[in-house]
C-alpha positions as CSV (number, residue, x, y, z in Angstrom):
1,X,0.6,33.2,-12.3
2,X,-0.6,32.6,-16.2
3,X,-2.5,29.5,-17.2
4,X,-2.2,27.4,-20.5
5,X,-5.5,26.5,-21.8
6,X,-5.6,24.0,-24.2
7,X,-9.2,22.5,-25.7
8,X,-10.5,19.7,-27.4
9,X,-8.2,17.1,-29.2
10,X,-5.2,18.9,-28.2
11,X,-6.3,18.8,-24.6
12,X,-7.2,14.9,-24.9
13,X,-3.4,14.1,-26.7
14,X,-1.7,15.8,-24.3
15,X,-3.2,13.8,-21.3
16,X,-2.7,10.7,-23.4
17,X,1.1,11.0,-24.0
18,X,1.2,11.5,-20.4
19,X,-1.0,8.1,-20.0
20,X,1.6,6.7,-22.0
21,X,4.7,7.6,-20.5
22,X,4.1,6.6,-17.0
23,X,2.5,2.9,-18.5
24,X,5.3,2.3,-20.9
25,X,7.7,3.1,-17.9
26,X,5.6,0.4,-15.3
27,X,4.0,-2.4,-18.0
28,X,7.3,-3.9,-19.0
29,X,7.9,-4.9,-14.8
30,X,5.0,-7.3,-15.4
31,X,4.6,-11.0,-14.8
32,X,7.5,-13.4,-13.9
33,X,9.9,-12.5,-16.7
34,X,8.9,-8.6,-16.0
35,X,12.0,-6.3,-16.0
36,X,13.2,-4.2,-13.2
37,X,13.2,-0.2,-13.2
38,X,16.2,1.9,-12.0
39,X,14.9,5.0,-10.1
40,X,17.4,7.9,-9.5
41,X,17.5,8.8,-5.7
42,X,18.9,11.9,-4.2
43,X,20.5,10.0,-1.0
44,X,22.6,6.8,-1.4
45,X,22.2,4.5,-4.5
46,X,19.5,4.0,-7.0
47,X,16.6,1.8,-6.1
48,X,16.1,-1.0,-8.2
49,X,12.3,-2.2,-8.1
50,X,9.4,-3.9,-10.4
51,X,6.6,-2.4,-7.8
52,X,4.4,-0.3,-10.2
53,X,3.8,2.2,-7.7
54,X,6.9,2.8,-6.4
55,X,7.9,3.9,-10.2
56,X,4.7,5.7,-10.9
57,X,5.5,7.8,-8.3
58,X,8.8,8.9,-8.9
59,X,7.1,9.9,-12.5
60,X,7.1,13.2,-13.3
61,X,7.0,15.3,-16.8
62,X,8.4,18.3,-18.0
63,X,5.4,19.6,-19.9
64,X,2.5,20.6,-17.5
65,X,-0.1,19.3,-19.8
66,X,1.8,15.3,-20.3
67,X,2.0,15.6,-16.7
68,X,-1.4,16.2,-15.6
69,X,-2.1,12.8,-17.6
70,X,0.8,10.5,-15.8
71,X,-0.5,12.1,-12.5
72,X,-3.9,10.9,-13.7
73,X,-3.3,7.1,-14.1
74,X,-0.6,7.6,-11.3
75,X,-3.7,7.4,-9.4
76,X,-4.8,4.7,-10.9
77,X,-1.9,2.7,-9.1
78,X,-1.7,4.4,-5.8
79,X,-5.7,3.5,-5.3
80,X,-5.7,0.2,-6.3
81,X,-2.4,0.2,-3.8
82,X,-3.7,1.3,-1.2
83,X,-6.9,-1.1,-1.8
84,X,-5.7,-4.1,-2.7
85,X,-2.1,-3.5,-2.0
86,X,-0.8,-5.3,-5.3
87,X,-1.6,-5.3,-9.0
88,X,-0.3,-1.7,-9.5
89,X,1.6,-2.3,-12.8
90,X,-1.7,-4.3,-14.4
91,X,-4.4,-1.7,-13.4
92,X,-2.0,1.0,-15.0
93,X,-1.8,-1.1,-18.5
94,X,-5.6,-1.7,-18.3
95,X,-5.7,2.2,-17.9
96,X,-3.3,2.8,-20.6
97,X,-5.5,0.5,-23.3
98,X,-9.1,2.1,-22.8
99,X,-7.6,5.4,-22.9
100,X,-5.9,4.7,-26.4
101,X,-8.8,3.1,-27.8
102,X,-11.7,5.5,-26.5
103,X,-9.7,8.5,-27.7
104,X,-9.5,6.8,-31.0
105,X,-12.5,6.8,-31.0
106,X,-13.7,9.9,-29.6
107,X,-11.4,11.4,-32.0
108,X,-13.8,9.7,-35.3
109,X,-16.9,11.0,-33.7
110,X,-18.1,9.1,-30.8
111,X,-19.6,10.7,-28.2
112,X,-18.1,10.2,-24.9
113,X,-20.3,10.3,-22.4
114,X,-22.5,7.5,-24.1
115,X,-19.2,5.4,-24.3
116,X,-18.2,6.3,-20.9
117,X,-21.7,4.5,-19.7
118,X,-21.2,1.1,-22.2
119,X,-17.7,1.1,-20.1
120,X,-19.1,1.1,-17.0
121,X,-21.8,-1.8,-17.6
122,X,-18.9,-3.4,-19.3
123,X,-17.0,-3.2,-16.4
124,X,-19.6,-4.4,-14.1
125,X,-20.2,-7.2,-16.2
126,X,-16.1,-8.1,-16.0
127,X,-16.2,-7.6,-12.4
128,X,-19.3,-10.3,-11.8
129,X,-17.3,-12.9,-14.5
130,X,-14.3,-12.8,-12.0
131,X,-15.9,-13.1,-8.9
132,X,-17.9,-16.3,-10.4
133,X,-14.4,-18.0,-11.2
134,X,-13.1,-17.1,-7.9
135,X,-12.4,-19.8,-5.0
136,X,-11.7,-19.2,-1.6
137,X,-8.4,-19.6,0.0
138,X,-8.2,-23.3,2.1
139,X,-4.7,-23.7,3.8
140,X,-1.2,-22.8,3.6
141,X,-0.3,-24.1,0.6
142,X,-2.8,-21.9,-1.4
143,X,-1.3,-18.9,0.6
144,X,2.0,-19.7,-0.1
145,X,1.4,-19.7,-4.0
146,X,0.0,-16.3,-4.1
147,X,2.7,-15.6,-2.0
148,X,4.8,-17.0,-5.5
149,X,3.6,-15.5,-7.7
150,X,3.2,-12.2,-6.6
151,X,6.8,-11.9,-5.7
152,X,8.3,-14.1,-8.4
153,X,10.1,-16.3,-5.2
154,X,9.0,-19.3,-4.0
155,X,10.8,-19.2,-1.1
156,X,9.1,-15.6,0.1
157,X,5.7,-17.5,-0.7
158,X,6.6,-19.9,1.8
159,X,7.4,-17.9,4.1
160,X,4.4,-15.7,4.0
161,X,2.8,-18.5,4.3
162,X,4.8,-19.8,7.7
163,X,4.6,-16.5,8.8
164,X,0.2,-16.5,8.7
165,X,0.3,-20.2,10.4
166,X,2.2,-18.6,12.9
167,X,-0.5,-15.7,13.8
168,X,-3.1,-16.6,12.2
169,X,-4.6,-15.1,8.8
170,X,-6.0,-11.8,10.7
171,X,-2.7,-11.5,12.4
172,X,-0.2,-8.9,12.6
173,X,3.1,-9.4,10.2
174,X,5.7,-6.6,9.6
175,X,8.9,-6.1,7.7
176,X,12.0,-5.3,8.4
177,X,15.5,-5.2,7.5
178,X,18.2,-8.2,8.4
179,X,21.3,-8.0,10.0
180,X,22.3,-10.8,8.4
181,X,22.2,-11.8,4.2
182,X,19.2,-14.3,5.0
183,X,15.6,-14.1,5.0
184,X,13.2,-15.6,7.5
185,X,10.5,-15.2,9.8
186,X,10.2,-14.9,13.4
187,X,7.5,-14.3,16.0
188,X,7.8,-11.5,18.7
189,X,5.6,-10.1,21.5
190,X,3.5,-7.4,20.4
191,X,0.4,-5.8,19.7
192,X,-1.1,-4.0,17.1
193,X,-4.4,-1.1,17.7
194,X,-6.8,0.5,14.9
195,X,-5.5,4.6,15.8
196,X,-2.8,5.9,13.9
197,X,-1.0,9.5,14.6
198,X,-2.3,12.5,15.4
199,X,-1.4,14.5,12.5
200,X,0.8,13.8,9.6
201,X,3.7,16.4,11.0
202,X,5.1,13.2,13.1
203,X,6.0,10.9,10.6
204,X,9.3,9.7,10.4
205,X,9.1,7.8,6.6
206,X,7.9,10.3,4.0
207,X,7.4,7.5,1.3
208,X,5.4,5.0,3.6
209,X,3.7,7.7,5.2
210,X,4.8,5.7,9.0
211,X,6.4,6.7,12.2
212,X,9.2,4.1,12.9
213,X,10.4,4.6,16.8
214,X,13.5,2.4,17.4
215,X,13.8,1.7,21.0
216,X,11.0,4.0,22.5
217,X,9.7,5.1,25.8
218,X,5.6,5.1,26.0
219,X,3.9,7.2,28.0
220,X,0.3,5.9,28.6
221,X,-2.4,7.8,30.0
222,X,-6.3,8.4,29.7
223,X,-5.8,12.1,30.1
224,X,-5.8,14.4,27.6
225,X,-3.1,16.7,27.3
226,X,-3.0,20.2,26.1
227,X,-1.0,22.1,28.5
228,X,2.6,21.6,27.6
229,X,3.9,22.4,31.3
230,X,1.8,19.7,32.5
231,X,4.4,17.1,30.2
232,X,7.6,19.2,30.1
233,X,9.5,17.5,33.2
234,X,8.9,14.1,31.7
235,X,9.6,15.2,27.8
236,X,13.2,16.8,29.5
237,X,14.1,13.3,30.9
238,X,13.1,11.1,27.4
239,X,15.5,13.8,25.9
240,X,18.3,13.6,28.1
241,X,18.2,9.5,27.9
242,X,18.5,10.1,24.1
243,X,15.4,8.0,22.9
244,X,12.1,8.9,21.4
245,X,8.9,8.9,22.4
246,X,5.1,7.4,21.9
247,X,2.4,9.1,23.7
248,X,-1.1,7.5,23.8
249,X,-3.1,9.2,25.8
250,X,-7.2,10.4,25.1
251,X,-6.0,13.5,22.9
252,X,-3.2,15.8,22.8
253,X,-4.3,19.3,21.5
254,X,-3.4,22.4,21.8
255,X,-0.1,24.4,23.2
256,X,1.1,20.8,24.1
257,X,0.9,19.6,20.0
258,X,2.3,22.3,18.9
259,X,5.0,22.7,20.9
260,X,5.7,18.7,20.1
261,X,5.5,19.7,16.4
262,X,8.1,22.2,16.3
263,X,10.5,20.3,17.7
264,X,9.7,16.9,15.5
265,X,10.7,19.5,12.8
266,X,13.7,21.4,14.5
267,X,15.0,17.7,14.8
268,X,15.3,18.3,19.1
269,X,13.7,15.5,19.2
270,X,10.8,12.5,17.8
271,X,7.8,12.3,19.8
272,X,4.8,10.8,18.1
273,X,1.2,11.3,19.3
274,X,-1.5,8.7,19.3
275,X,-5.1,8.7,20.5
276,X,-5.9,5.8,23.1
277,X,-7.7,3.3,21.4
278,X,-11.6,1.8,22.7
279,X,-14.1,4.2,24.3
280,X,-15.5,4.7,27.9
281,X,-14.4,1.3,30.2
282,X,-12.8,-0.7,27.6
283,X,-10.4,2.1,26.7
284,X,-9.2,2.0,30.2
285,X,-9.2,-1.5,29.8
286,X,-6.8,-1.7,26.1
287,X,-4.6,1.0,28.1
288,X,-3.7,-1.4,30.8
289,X,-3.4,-4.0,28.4
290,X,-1.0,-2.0,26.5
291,X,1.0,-0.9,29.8
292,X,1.2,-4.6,30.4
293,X,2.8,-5.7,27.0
294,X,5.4,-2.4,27.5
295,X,6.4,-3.0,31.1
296,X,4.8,0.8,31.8
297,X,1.9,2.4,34.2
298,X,-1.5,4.0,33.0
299,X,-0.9,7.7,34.2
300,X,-4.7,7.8,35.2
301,X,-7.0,10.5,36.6
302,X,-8.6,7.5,38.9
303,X,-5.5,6.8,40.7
304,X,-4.8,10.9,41.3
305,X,-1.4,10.5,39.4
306,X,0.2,13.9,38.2
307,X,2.6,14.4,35.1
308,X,4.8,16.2,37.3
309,X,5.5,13.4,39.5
310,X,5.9,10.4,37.4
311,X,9.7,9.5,36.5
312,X,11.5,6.9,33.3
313,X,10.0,3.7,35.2
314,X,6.7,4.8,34.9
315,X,7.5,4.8,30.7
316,X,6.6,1.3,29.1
317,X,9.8,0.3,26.6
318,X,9.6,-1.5,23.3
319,X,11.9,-2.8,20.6
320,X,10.1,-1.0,18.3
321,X,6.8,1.4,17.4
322,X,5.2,1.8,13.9
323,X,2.6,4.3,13.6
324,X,0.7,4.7,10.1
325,X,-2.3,6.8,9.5
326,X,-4.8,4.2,10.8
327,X,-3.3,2.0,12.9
328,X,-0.4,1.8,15.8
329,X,2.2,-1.8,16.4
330,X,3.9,-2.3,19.4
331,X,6.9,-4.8,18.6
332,X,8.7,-6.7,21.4
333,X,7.2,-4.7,24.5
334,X,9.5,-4.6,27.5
335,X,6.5,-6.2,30.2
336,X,7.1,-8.6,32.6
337,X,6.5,-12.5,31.2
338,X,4.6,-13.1,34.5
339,X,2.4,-10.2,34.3
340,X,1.7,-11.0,30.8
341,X,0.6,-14.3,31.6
342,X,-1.5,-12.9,34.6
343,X,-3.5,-10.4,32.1
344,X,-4.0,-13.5,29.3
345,X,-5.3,-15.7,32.6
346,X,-7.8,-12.4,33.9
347,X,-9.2,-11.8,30.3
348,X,-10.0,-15.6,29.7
349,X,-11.9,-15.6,32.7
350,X,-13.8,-12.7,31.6
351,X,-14.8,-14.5,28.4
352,X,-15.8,-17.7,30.4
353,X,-18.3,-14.9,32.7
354,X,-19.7,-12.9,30.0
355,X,-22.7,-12.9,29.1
356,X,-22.9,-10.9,26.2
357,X,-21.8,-11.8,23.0
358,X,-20.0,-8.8,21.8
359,X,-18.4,-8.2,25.3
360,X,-17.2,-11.5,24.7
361,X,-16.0,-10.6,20.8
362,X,-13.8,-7.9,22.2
363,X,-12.7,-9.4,24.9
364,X,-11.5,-12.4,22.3
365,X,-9.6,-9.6,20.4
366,X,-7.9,-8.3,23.3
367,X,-7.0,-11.9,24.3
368,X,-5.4,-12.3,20.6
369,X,-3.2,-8.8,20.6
370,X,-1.7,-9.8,24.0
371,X,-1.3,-13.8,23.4
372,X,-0.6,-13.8,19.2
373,X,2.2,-12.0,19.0
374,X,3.5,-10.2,16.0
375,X,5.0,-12.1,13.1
376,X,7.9,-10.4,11.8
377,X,9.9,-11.0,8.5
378,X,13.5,-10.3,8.6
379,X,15.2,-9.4,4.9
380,X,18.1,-10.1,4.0
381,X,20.5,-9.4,0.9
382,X,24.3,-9.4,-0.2
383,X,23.7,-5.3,-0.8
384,X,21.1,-2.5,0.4
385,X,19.9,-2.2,-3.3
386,X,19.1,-5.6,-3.2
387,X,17.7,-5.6,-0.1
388,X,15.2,-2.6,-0.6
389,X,14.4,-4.5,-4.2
390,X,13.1,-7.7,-2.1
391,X,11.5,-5.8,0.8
392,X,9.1,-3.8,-1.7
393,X,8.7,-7.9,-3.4
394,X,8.0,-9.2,-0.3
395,X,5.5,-6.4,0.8
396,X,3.7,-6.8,-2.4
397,X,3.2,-10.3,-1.8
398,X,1.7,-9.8,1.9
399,X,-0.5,-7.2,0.8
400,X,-1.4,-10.2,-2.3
401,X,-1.7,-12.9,0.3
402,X,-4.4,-10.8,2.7
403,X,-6.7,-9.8,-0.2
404,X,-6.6,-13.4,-1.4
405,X,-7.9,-14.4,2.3
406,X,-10.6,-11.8,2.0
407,X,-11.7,-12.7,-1.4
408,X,-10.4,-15.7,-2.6
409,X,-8.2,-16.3,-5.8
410,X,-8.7,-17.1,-9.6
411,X,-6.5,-18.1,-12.0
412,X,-3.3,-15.9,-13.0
413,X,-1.2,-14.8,-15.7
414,X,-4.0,-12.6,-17.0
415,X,-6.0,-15.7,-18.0
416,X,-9.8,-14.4,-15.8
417,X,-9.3,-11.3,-17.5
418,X,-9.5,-12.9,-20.9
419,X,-12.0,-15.3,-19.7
420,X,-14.3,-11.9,-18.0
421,X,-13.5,-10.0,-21.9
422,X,-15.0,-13.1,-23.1
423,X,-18.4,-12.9,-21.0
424,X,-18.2,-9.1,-22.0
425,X,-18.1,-9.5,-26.1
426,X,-20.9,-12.6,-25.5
427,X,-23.1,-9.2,-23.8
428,X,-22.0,-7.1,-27.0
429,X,-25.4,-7.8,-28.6
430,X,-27.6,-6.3,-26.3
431,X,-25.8,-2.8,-26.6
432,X,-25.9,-0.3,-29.9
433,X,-24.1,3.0,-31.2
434,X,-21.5,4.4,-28.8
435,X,-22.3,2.2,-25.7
436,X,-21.5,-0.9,-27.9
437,X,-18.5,0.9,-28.6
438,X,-17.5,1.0,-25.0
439,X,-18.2,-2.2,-24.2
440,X,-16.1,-3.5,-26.9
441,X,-13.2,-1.4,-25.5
442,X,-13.3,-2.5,-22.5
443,X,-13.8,-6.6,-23.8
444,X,-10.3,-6.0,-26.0
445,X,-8.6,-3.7,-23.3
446,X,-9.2,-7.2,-21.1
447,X,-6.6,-9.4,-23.2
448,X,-3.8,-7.0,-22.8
449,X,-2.3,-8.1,-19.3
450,X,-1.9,-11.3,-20.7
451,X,-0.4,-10.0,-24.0
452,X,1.5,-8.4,-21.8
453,X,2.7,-10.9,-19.7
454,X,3.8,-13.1,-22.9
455,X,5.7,-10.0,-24.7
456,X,7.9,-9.7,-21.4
457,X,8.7,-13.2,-21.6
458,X,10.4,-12.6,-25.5
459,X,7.2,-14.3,-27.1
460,X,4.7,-13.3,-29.4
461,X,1.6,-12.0,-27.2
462,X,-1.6,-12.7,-29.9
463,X,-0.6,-16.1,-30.9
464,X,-0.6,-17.3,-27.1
465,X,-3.7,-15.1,-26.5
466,X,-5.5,-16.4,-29.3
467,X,-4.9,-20.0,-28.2
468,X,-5.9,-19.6,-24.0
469,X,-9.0,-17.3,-25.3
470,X,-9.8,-20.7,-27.6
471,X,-9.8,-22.6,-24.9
472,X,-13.5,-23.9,-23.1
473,X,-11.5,-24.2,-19.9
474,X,-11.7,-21.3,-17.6
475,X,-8.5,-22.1,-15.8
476,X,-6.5,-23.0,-19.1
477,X,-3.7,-20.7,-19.6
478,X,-0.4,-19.9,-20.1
479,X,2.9,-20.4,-18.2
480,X,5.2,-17.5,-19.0
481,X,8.1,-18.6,-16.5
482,X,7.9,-22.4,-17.9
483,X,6.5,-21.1,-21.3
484,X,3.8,-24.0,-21.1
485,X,-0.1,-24.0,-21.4
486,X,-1.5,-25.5,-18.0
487,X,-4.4,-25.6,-15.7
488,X,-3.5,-22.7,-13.8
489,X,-5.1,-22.9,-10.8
490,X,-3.5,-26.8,-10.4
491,X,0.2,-25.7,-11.4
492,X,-0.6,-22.9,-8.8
493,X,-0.5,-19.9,-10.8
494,X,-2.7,-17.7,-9.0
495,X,-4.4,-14.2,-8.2
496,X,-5.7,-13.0,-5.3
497,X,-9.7,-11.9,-6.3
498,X,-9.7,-8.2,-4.6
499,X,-6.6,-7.4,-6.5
500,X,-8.2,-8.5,-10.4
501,X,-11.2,-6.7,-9.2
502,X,-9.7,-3.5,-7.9
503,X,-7.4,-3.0,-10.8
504,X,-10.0,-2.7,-13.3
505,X,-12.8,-0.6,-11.0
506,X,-9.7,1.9,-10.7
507,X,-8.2,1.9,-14.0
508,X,-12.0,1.9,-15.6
509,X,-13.0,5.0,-13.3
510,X,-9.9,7.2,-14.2
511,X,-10.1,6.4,-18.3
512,X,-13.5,7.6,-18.5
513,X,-12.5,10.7,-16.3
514,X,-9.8,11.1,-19.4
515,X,-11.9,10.5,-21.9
516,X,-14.9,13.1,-21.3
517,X,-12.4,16.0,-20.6
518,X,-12.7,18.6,-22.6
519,X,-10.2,21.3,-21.7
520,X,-6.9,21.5,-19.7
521,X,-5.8,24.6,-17.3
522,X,-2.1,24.1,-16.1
523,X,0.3,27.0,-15.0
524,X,2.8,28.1,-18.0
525,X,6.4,27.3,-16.5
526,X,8.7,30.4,-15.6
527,X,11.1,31.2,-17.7
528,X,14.8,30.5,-16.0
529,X,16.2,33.6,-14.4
530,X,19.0,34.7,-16.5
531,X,22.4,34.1,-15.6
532,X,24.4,37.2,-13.4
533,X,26.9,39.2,-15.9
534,X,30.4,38.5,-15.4
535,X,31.9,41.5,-13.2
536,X,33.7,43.9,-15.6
537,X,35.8,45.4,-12.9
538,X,37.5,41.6,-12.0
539,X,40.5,42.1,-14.1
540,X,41.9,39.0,-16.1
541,X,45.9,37.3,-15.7
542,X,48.2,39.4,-15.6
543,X,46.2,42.9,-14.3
544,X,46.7,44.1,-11.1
């Protein structure tokens, strides 16, 4: 196929009306007066969302070149997604300003790759500022206002926050749909373990990238399985009850994958493969633990079991199975109360012997996957549109709450990004020529969430920026739901650390990609195939 090859300015314009597409389309979602986004679906009714990333990636252009720019900063979000798991929509408006103003300025002479360096010390310099204003999570209460504000709801922070009381701040929480128009929270048996599946064939959710097994039967074993004869009786039976099936097991390679693949994509049936998690004892160990929870049997090689011979009861049962690329959770396992209880008593015993302190460690883990249960939050909504719309919100805000454990929180509303571009134009003296030039950039590009934030709220952006930039208050800043200036971090406007810090590492590393390329090579589109000639033996009315 041809290329286009486009240099220089041309090259640099094209990726930026790209840039600009995709940002225009996510900034105006932000803050608490952010607008929603329809997205056209192919199945069932448009989704209706304000989650950055789930509009960036429904993004895409006509022209190759535009294209190759949204796909660009479309990165931008998916990374500091999957990072931070939340401040999509301001990484890609940080993006969107230092591409603008470096091309500007690349375009009146300035050499890039001396401004791409001043960015990056500018950055770095941003990126201290925050984590110096940053203070760590204490209690419920802080969780539940991240929880606030990164959904918008006060009643999903709560219950994110009810929901980590309930299993602790490490603990597992999932989401799901309701049956019913309310939301809430409730805690199941269940288990969650660090492998995820085998390969990406077996996934059942293309946009979460996730295997979600409804009702499954789990075979266990420390075998590993490559001979699909071996399996075949016990695959017939799971397809002649109708359900699907998890199989954890050392590896399964082979004949036996293959053959698992090919029917995952005839649609015969689901099966989803997952590597037993630990290593030499302890393996055996998590696999009993896991047969325990599930009301199943290890099919083990020390006990001389065989495949062949094993039958349904053999099978552990859950309510349900979700399976991402990293990790595996069993919800609601079928096991016996008792012999739950008998495993917790056996393991804390264990930790009471042990001498060693990571034996011990692990054996506390174990202890916390069998005993802590899985919190799960149920959503609910008058319709499915609305109910999709508040599951990515409430999503957002878990994935806001966790960093916010892990790194603490600063103030929100955009207010430590002004206060970090303040500490970066303080630092402008001790740069010159087109360094200086980036670090200025990058110190302006800093006010623009906030600007942001206030223009989505119907008010003018530099009068409130000018006043909270005034300010000698670090946390002084401004309300855009109440339209008040406050002490943020008292009124409980707040940001979880990780996210503030991921968004601009990400949308800092992809602008300077942008703005030292040179030249674009994208394939020239095919022209449509012409349309057929109308036959000109069909005769018209009235021939015969």
């Amino acid at each position: 196929m041809s290329k286009i090859l486009v240099y220089n300015e041309t090259a640099r314009q094209a990726l930026e009306r790209g840039v600009n597409h995709l940002a225009d389309t996510v900034k105006i979602t932000l803050g608490p007066k952010g607008r929603n986004v329809v997205l056209e679906k192919k199945y069932g009714s448009p989704l209706i969302t304000n989650d950055g990333v789930t509009i960036a990636k429904e993004i895409e252009l006509a022209d190759p070149l535009e294209n190759m720019g949204a796909q660009l900063v479309k990165e931008v979000a998916t990374k500091t997604n999957d990072v931070a798991g939340d401040g999509t929509t301001t990484a890609t408006l940080l993006a969107q300003h230092l591409v603008r103003e470096g091309l500007k300025n690349v375009a009146a002479g300035a050499n890039p790759m001396v401004m791409k360096r001043g960015i990056q010390k500018a950055v770095a310099t941003a990126i201290e500022a925050i984590k110096n204003n940053s203070k760590p999570v204490s209690g419920t209460e802080d969780i539940a206002r991240v929880g606030t504000v990164s959904s918008g709801d006060e009643v999903i922070g709560k219950l994110i926050a009810e929901a980590m009381e309930k299993v602790s701040q490490n603990g597992v929480i999932t989401v799901e749909e309701s049956k019913t128009a309310e939301t809430y929270s409730e805690v199941v048996e269940g288990m969650q373990f660090d492998r995820g599946y085998i390969t990406p064939y077996m996934i059942t959710d293309a946009d979460k990238m996730e295997s979600v097994l409804d009702q499954p039967y789990i075979l266990i074993t420390d075998k590993k399985i490559s001979n699909i004869q071996e399996i075949l009786p016990i695959l017939e039976k799971v397809v002649q009850s109708g359900k699907k099936l998890l199989i954890i097991a050392e590896d399964v390679e082979g004949e036996a994958l293959a053959t698992i693949i090919l029917n995952k994509l005839r649609g015969t049936f689901t099966c989803v493969c997952v590597k037993a998690p630990g290593f030499g004892d302890r393996r055996k160990e998590m696999l009993i633990d896991i047969a325990t929870l599930t009301g199943g049997q290890v099919v083990s090689s020390d006990l001389g079991m065989d495949f062949k011979e094993i039958d349904l009861d053999v099978l552990g049962t859950a309510r349900q199975v979700k399976v991402s690329k990293e990790n595996t959770i069993i919800v609601d396992g079928s096991g016996d109360t008792e012999d739950i209880r008998g495993r917790i008593n056996q393991i804390q015993a264990q930790i009471q012997t042990t001498t060693s302190d990571y034996d011990r460690e692990k054996l506390q883990e174990r202890l916390a996957k069998l005993s802590g249960g899985v919190a799960v939050i149920k959503v609910g909504a008058a319709t499915e549109a609305e109910m999709r719309e508040k599951k990515l919100r409430i999503e957002d805000a878990l994935n806001a709450t966790r960093a916010a454990v892990e790194e603490g929180i600063v103030p929100g509303g955009g207010t430590i990004y002004v206060q970090a571009g303040k500490v970066v134009a303080e630092s402008l003296a001790n740069y010159e020529g087109d360094e200086k030039t980036g670090v200025s950039i990058v110190a302006k590009a800093l006010n623009e969430p906030l600007r942001q934030i206030v223009a989505n709220a119907g008010l003018e952006g530099s009068v409130v920026l000018e006043k909270v930039s005034s300010s000698e208050d670090p946390n002084f800043g401004f309300d855009a739901m109440n339209e008040v200036y406050c002490d943020m971090i008292a009124t409980g406007i707040v940001d979880p650390t990780k996210v503030c810090r991921s968004a601009l590492e990400n949308a800092a590393s992809i602008s300077s990609m942008i703005l030292t390329t040179e030249a674009l090579v994208a394939d020239k589109p095919e022209p449509p195939a012409p349309a057929a000639p109308a036959n000109p033996d069909m005769g018209g009315m009235g021939m015969y």
